[in-house]
N, CA, C and O of each residue as an XYZ file, in Angstrom:
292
protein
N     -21.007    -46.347    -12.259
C     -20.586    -47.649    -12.723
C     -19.079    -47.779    -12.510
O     -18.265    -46.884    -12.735
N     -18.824    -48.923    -12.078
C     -17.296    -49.400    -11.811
C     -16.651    -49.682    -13.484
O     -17.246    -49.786    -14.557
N     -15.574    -49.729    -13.229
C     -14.402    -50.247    -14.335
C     -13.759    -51.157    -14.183
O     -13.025    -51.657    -15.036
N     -14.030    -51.779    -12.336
C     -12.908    -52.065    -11.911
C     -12.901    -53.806    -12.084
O     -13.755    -54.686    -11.969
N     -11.586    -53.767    -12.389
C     -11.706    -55.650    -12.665
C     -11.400    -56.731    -11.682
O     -10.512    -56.341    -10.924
N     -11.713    -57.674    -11.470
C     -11.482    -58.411    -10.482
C     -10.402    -59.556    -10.663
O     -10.882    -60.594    -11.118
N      -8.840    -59.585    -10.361
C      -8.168    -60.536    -11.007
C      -7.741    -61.761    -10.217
O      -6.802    -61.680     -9.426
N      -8.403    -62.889    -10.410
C      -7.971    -63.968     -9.775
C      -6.103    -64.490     -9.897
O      -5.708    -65.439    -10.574
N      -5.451    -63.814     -9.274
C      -4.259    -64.036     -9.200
C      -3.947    -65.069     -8.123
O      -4.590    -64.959     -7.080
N      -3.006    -66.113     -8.223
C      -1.968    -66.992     -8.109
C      -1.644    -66.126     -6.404
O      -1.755    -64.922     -6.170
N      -1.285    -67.095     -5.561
C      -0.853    -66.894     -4.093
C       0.784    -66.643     -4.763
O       1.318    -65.888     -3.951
N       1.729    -66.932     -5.813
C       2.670    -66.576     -5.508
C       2.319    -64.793     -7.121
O       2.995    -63.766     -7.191
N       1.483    -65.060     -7.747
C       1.310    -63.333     -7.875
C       1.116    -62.741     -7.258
O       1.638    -61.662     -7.536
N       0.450    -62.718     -6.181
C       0.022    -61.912     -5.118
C       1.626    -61.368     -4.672
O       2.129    -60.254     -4.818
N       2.203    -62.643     -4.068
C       3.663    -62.340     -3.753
C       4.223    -61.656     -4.423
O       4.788    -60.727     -3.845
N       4.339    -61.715     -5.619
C       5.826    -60.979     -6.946
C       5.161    -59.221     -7.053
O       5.831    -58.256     -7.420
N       3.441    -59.174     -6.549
C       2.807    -57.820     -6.539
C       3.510    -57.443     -5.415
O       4.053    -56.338     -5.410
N       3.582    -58.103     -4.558
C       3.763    -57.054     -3.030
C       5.462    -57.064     -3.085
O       6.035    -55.976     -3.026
N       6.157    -58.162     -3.184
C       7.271    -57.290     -3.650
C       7.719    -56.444     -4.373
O       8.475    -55.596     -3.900
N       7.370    -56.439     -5.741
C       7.599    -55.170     -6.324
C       6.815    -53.473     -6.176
O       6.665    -52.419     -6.795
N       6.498    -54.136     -4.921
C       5.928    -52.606     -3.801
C       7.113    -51.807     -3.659
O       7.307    -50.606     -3.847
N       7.932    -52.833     -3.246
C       9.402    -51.972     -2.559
C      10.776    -53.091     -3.247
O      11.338    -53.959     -2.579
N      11.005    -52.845     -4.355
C      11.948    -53.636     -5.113
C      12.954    -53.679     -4.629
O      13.394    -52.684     -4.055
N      13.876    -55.204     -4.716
C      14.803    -54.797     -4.416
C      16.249    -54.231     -4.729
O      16.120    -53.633     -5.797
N      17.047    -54.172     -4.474
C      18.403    -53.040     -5.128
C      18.764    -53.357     -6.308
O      19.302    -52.572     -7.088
N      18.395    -55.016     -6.642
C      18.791    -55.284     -8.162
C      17.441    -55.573     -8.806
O      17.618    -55.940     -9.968
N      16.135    -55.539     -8.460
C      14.859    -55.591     -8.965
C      15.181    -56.477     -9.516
O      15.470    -56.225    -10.686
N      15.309    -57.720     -9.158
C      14.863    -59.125    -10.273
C      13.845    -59.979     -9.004
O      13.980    -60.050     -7.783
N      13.146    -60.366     -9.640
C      12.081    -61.551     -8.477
C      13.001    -62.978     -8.939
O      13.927    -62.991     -9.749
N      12.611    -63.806     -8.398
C      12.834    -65.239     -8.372
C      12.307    -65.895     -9.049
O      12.494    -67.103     -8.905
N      11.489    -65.473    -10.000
C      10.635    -66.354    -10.504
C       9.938    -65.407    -11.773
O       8.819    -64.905    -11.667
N      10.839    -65.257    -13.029
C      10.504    -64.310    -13.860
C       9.289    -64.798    -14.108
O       8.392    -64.061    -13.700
N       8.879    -65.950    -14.724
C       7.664    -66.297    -15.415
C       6.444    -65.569    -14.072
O       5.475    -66.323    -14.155
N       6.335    -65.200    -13.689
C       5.578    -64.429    -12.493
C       5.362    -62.830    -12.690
O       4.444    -62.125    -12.271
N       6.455    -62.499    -13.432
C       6.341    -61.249    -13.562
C       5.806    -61.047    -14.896
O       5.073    -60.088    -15.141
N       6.275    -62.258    -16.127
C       5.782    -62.160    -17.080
C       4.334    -62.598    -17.374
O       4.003    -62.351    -18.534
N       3.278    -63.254    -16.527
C       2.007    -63.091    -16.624
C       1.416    -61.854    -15.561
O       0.203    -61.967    -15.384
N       2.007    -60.777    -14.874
C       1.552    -59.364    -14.437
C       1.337    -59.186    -15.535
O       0.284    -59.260    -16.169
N       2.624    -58.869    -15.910
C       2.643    -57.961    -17.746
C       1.773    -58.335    -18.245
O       0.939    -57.454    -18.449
N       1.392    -59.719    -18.735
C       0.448    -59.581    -19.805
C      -1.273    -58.992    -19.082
O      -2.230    -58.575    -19.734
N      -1.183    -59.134    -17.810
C      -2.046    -58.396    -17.308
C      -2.481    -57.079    -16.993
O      -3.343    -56.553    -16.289
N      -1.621    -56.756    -17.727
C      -1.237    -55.123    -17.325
C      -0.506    -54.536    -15.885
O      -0.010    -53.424    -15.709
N      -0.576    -55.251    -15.281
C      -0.057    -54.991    -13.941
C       0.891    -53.985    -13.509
O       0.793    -52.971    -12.819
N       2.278    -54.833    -14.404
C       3.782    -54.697    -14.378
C       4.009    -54.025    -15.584
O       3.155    -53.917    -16.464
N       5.302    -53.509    -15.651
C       6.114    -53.101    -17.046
C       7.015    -53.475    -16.592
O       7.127    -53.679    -15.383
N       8.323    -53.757    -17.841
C       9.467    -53.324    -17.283
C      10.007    -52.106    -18.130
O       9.676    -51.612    -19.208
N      11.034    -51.813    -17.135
C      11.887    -50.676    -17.835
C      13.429    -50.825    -17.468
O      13.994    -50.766    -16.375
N      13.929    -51.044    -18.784
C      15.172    -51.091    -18.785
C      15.419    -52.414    -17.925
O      16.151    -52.452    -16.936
N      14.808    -53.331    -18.367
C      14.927    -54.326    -17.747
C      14.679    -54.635    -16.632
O      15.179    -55.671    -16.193
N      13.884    -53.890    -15.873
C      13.219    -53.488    -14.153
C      12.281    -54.077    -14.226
O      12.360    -54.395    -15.412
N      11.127    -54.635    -13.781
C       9.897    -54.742    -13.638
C       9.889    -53.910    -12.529
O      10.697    -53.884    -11.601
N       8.099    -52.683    -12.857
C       7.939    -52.077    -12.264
C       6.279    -52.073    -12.264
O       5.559    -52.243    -13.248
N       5.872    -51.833    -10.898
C       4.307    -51.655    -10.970
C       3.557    -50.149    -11.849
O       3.852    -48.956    -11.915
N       2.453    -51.042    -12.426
C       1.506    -49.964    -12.795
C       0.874    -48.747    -12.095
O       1.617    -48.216    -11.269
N       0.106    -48.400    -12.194
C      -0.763    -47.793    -11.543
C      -2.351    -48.484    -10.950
O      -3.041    -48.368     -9.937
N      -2.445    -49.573    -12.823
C      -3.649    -50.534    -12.117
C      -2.738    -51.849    -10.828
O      -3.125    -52.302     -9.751
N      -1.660    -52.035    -11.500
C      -1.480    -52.961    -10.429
C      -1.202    -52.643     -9.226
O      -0.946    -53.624     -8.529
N      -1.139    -51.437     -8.594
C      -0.967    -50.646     -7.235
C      -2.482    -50.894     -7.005
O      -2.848    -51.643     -6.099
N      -3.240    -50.356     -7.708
C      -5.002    -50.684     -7.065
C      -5.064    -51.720     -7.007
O      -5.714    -52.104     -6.034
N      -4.511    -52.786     -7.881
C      -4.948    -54.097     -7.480
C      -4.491    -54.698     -6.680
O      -5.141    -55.668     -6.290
N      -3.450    -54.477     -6.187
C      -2.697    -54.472     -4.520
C      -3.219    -53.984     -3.818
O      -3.966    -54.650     -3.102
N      -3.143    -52.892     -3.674
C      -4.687    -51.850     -2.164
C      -5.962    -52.487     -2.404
O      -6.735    -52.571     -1.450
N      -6.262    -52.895     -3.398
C      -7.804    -53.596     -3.231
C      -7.957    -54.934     -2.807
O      -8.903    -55.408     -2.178
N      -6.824    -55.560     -3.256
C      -6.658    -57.129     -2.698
C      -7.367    -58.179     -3.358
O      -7.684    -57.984     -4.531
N      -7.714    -59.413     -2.729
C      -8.377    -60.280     -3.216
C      -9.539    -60.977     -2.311
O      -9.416    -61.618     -1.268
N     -10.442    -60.717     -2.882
C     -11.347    -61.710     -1.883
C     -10.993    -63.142     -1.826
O     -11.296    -63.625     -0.735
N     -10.474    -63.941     -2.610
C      -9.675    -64.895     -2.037
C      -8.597    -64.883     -0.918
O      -8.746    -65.525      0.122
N      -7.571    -64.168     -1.166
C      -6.806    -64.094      0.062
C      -7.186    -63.728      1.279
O      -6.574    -63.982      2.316
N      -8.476    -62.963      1.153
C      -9.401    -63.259      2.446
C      -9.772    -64.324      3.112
O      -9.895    -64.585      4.309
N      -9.952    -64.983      1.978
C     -11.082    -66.530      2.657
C     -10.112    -67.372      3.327
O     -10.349    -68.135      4.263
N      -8.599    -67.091      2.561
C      -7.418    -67.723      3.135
C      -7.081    -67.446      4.327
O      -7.051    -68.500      4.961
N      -6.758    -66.404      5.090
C      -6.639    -65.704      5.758
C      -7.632    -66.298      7.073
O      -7.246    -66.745      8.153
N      -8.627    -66.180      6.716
C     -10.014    -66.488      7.602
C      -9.226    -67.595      7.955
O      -9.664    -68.441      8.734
């Protein structure tokens, strides 16, 4: 049996996930309210004022979205 959850995220969450793949030198995104619904998703943390990816939100990046598929298509 899976655990695994399926999260209909936002085309610009998707974005604020894949940037904070590889943050940049001052780790702030453009668009805090973006980072602050990861968090409540578990996604993100911050630390020390960083937002930083989880561990679920790394799977939920490598796993992707079947929406951004259909987009894509």
């Amino acid at each position: 049996m899976s655990n695994d959850v399926d999260f209909d995220l936002s085309s610009d969450q998707w974005e604020a996930l894949r940037t904070l793949r590889n943050p940049a030198s001052n780790g702030r995104l453009s668009k805090a309210y973006l980072v602050e619904g990861l968090v409540k998703l578990g996604l993100v943390v911050i630390n020390d004022g960083v937002p930083a990816m989880t561990p679920a939100g790394r799977k939920v990046l490598v796993r992707g979205s079947g929406r951004l598929l259909d987009v894509a298509a």
